[in-house]
N, C-alpha and C positions, 0 to 999 in steps of 0.2 A: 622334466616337466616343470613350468613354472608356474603355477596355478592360483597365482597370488591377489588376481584382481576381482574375487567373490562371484558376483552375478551379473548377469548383462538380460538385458531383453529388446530380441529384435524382434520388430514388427514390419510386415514387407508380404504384399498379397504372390509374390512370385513362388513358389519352391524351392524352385532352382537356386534361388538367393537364400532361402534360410537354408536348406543343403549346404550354399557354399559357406555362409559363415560359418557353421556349426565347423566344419571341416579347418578351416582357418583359425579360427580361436578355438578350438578345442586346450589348447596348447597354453592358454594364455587365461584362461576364466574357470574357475571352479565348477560354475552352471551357466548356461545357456540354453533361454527361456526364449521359444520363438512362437509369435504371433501370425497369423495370415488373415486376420481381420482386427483391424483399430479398436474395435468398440469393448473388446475384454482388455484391454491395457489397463483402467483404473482399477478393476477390479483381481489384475494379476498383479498389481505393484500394491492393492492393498493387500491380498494374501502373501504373498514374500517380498524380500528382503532382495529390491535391486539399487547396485552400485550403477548404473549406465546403461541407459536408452538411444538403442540406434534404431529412429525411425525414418521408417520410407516419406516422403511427401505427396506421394500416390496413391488412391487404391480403386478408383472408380475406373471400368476400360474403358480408353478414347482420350482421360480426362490427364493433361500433365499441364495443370495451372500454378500447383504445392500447396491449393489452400485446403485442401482435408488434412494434409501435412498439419498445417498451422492453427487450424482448429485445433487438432490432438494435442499438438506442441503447446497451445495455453492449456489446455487440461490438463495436462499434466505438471506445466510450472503451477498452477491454480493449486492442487493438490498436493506436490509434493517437489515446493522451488529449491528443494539442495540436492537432488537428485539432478545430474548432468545428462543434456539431450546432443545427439549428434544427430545429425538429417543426412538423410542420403537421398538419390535420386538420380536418375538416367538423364532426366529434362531440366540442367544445372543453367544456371544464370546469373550474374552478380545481384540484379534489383532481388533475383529470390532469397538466396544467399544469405545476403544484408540484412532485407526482412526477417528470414530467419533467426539470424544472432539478433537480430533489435528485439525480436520478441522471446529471446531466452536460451535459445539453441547456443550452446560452447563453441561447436563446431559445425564444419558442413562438410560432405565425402560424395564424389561424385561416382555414377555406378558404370563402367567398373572400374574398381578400386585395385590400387594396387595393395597387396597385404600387407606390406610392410606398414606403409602408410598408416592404412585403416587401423591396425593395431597401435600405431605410434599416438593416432588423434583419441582411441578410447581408454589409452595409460595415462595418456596427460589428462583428460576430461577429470576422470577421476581423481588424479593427484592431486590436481588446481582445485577440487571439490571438496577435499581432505586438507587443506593449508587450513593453519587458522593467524588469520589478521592482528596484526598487532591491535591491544586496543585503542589508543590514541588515533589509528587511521580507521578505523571502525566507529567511534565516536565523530572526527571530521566525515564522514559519509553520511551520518545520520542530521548530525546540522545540518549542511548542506541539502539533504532529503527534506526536512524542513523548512528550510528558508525557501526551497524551491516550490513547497508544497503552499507556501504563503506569500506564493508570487513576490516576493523579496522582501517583505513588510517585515522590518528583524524586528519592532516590537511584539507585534503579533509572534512571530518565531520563539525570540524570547519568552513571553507568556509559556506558548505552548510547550517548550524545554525549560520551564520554570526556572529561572537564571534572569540574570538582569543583559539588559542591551550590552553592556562593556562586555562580560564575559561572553557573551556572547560574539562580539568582534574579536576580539581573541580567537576562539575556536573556528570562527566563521572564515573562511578562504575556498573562493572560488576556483 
């Protein structure tokens, strides 16, 4: 057994689907923590300790738009942005997809999933979650977030990272 990647929590109004994860990762996760309604996720990731979220983008019947998906998925980047979100979903589409990683999601898993797979996207989620950034490119992401945040105005920028304009063109690269 390799049981190395802590805790997961899926979320998915189906059974059959949290049956088949539990069954598929058993192998692969210490715990596996499954939901069948959205609205206790905050309140189960504030009580424990999860490494990776694979949530549905469904849960209402009839409805396969993703946006109760997406809703979730900002409450949860809202709450708790270094925790990595994967989306799953039967009703897969690139504009969703897209959407989805623009608003925070790692990855996306369409249903059904091959396991290997599925297991391949929630080791990396976490890995790439666990990297830590050199600081130099951690520092150019924050200028940058800044300049951007001040619609290009580098004095303003400056100001705001208390540095003067030259240092600031140094550090600054778009």
């Amino acid at each position: 057994m390799n049981q190395n990647y802590g805790t997961i929590l899926v979320v998915d109004d189906n059974p059959a689907i949290l049956t088949a994860v539990k069954i598929c990762l058993a192998d692969v996760f210490q715990r596996i923590i499954t939901l069948s309604a959205p609205d206790s996720i905050l309140a189960a990731m504030q009580s424990e300790h999860v490494d990776v979220v694979l949530l549905d983008m469904n849960f209402s019947s009839g409805v396969n738009s993703g946006q109760e998906g997406m809703i979730w998925l900002s409450a949860i980047h809202r709450k708790h942005p270094d925790i990595p979100v994967v989306l799953a979903t039967a009703y897969a589409d690139v504009k969703l997809a897209v959407r989805g990683l623009k608003n925070g999601a790692v990855d996306f898993v369409t249903k059904p999933w091959d396991n290997d797979e599925l297991i391949r996207v929630l080791k990396d989620a976490i890995d790439k979650a666990k990297e830590v950034a050199p600081l130099d490119e951690v520092e150019k992401m924050h200028v940058k977030k800044v300049v951007d945040k001040c619609h290009g105005n580098m004095s303003k920028a400056a100001e705001l990272l208390g540095i003067t304009r030259q240092t600031l063109y140094k550090k600054y690269q778009p």
